[in-house]
C-alpha positions, 0 to 999 in steps of 0.5 A, a space after each residue: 500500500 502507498 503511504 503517501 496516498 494513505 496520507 493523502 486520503 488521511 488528510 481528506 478524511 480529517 478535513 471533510 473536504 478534497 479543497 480543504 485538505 489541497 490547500 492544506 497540503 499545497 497541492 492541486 484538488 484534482 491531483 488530490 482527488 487522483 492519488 485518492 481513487 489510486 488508492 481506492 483502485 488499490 484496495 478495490 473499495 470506495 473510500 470516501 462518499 463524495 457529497 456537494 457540502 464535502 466528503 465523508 469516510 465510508 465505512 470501509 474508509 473508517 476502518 482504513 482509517 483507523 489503520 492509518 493512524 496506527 500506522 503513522 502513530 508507529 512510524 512516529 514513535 520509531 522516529 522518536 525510538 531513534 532519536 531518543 537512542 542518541 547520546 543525550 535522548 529528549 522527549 518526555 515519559 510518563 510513570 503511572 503510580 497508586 497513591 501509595 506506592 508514588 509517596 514512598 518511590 516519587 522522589 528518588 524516581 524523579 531525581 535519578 532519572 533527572 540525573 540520568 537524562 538532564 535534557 528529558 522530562 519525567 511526568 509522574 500521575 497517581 491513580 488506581 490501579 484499574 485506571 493506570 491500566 487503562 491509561 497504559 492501553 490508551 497510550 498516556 502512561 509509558 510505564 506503571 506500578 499496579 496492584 494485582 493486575 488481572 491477566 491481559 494481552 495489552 501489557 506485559 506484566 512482571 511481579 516485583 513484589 508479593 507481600 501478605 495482608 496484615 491486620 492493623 489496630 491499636 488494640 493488642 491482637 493475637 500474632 495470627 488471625 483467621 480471615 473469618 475472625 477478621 472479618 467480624 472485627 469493625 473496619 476502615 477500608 478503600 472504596 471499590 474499585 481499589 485493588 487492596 479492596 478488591 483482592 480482599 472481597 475476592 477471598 470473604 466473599 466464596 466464604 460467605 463473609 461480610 466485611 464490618 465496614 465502619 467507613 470507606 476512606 481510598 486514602 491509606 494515611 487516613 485510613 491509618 489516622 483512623 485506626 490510630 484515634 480507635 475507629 476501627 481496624 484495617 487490612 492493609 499490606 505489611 509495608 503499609 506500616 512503615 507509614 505509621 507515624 502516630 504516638 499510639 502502638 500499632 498491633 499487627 496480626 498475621 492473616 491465615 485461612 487463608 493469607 493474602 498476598 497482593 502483588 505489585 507489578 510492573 506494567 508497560 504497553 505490549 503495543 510499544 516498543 521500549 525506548 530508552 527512556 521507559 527503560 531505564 525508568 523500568 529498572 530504576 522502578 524495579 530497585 526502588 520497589 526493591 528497596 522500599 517494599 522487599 522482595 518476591 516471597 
């Protein structure tokens, strides 16, 4: 297929008109309008309905177009694949983070990676999980961390850490407890759709258990402000108390029967190539995640 003419046929799709999209490309309509019925000729369907206010995409012509955008958006992004590989790349990257996890890594991702590529930009957004998914798919975020990611053809995920859910209260609690017993004690915890929330109901609720939810907080330090003035309890992953900044003890209880562990992943778009700027942002992720959070168990 000739790219030029899919340009071509492109910029009369867009601009709704032969005459606009001429004088848009400098060049005459009727030169125009030839390269369009090549093209046509070559994939043997009419493309564009020519009407006397302009013309319109087909429907085969909307899904040639569809195509074409896919294409030149590949050709522009291995234009910028090679001009990133230079000695000093430019351009900008896109890190998605759960709230949590961009309090603890944000900082030292944004400073090494500045140190590393002074003339390119970093952009770090915070999100729930199931969102930084979506923009992965959609092409806003370049690379992200999410929690318990279900499986998906769209990006290639890698487990960095599994870390168990722990009950957390300012009461004295036992160092173990079942999942039934939690259950039945009074809790704060994130809204749904959130991931930790999620994971937890997958577990109670083939069990028949109903979470004592006292309020639903999607911020972890009020939640945890919460636990700490006595309103209730709260599941959360064991390095979630490293966030524990409060007077009051903080008592911890094992889950089992079963535990839960979440996990926290590494997600990049399978649809894009990597750059050299996504990365090293990759690997810089994996050894802060590594740092601050542990390792696989």
């Amino acid at each position: 297929m000739d790219l030029t003419r899919l340009q071509y046929f492109v910029a009369v799709a867009e601009a709704g008109s032969f005459s606009r999209a001429a004088a848009a490309l400098h060049m005459s309509q009727p030169a125009l309008s030839r390269q369009v019925l090549l093209l046509e000729e070559e994939v043997g369907q009419r493309l564009l309905e020519r009407t006397g206010r302009g013309a319109l995409p087909t429907e085969s012509g909307l899904a040639l177009l569809a195509h074409a955008r896919g294409i030149f958006d590949l050709a522009e992004r291995a234009r910028m694949d090679m001009h990133e590989r230079q000695l000093n790349p430019r351009g900008r990257l896109t890190v998605g983070l759960p709230p949590r996890v961009a309090h603890v890594l944000t900082a030292d991702l944004v400073e090494r990676f500045h140190a590393q590529f002074p003339e390119a930009a970093i952009t770090v957004v915070e999100g729930l999980s199931i969102r930084l998914r979506e923009w992965l798919v959609a092409g806003r975020v370049d690379v992200a961390i999410v929690f318990d990611p279900p499986p998906s053809p769209q990006l290639q995920q890698e487990t960095l850490v599994r870390e168990p859910l722990v009950l957390i209260s300012v009461q004295a609690l036992p160092q173990r407890m079942r999942l039934a017993d939690v259950a039945q004690r009074a809790l704060v915890m994130p809204s749904e759709p959130n991931a930790l929330r999620q994971l937890l109901e997958q577990h109670t609720r083939p069990r028949g258990l109903t979470l004592k939810l006292v309020a639903e907080v999607d911020s972890v330090q009020t939640v945890l402000s919460l636990v700490a003035r006595g309103v209730a309890d709260t599941v959360l992953p064991l390095s979630a108390t490293k966030a524990w900044a409060y007077p009051q003890p903080l008592h911890v209880a094992a889950i089992h029967a079963p535990a839960i562990r979440n996990q926290l992943v590494l997600a990049v778009p399978t649809a894009r190539p990597a750059t050299r700027l996504s990365r090293f942002a990759s690997q810089l992720l994996r050894e802060l995640v590594s740092v601050h959070f542990g390792l696989i168990e």
